[in-house]
N, C-alpha and C positions, 0 to 999 in steps of 0.2 A: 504494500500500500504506500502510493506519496505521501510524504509530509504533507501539512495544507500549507505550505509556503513554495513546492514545487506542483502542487497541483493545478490551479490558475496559471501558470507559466507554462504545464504540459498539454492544458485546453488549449492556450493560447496559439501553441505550434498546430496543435491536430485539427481543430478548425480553420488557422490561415490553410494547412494541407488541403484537407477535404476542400475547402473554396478554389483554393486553385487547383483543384484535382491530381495533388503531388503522387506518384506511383508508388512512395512508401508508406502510403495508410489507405490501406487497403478498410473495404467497404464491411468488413468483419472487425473492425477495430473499433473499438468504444470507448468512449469517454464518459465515466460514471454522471459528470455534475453536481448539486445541482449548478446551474447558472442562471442567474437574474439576466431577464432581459426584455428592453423595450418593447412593445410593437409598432412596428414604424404605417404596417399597412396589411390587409389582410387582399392575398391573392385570390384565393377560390376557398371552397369549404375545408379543405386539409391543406391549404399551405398558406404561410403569413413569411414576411419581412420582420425581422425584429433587430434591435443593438443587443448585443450580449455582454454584458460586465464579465472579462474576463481576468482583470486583474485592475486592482484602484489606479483610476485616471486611464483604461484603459477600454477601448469599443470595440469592437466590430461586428459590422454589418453583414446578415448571411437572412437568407431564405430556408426556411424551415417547415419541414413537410410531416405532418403529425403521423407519428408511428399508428399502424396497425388500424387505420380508416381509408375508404376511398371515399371519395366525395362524388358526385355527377360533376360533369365535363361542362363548362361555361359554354364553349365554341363546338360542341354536338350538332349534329345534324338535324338529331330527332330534336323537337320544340317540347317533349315531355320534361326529354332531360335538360336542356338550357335551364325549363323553370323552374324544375328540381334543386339543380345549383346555383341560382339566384336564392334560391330558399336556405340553400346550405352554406352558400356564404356571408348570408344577412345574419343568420345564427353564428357564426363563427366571430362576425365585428362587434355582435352585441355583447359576444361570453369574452374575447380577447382585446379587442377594439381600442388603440390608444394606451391601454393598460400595461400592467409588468405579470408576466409570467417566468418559470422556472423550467428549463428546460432540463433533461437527464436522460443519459444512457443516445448519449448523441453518436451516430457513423451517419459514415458517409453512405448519400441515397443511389439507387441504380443510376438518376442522372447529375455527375456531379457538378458541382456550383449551388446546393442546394446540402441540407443535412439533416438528415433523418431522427428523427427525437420523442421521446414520453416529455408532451409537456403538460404542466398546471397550473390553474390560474395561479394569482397572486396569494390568493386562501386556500390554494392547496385543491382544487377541484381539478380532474383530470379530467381534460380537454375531449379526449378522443370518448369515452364513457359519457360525457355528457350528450356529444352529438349521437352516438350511437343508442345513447335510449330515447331519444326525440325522431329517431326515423329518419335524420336527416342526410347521416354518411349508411355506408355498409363497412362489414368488418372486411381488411385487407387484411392477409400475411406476404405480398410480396409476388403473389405468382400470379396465376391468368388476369386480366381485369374484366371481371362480368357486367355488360353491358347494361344499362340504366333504361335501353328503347329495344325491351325483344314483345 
């Protein structure tokens, strides 16, 4: 286990990694957390923009895609699921929106420039459990994506 005085400094590398898609942190690599962090912007119903406090006086800016939810697809063909994910992502800015959440158990996602995370609000609510007993995402583990418009 890190010290907590090497452990913000070992986030600090494996997220610049994982953002610049460095080949030595591989998408099995994990970084416990937690980490505070801003929400700058919510992209669609399972992914937000946020600053991550990763060591005092220190930011950085990453895209984060909520572990173990898919969301419906904004730019879908079908007009079901567009309005699906209007619905999932209006629920996502109301629960995260502008706020501080905690991100943990962060790697890197299948596409990187983005990082894969368990996160919770500020009072400790799990993100992805919320939207998943509202009906508004499905569960993901990472394999086939099942379609929102069969």
């Amino acid at each position: 286990m890190l010290s907590p005085i090497l452990s913000p400094l070992f986030l600090l590398s494996g997220i610049a990694a994982l953002v610049a898609g460095a080949p030595c942190v591989l998408a099995r690599d994990m970084l416990p957390g937690p980490v505070e962090a801003e929400v700058v912007r919510v992209i669609d119903g399972d992914t937000f923009v946020a600053t991550a406090h990763i060591w005092p006086g220190q930011t950085i800016t990453v895209s984060v895609r909520i572990r173990g939810v898919d969301a419906p697809e904004v730019k879908s063909r079908c007009a079901a699921e567009k309005a699906a994910a209007q619905m999932s992502r209006a629920a996502l800015e109301a629960l995260i929106g502008g706020g501080t959440v905690k991100i943990r158990n962060i790697s890197g996602d299948k596409y990187f420039g983005r990082v894969l995370a368990d996160v919770t609000t500020a009072e400790e609510e799990p993100v992805a459990e919320s939207l998943l007993a509202r009906a508004l995402v499905r569960p993901y583990d990472g394999g086939q994506r099942v379609s929102y418009c069969r």
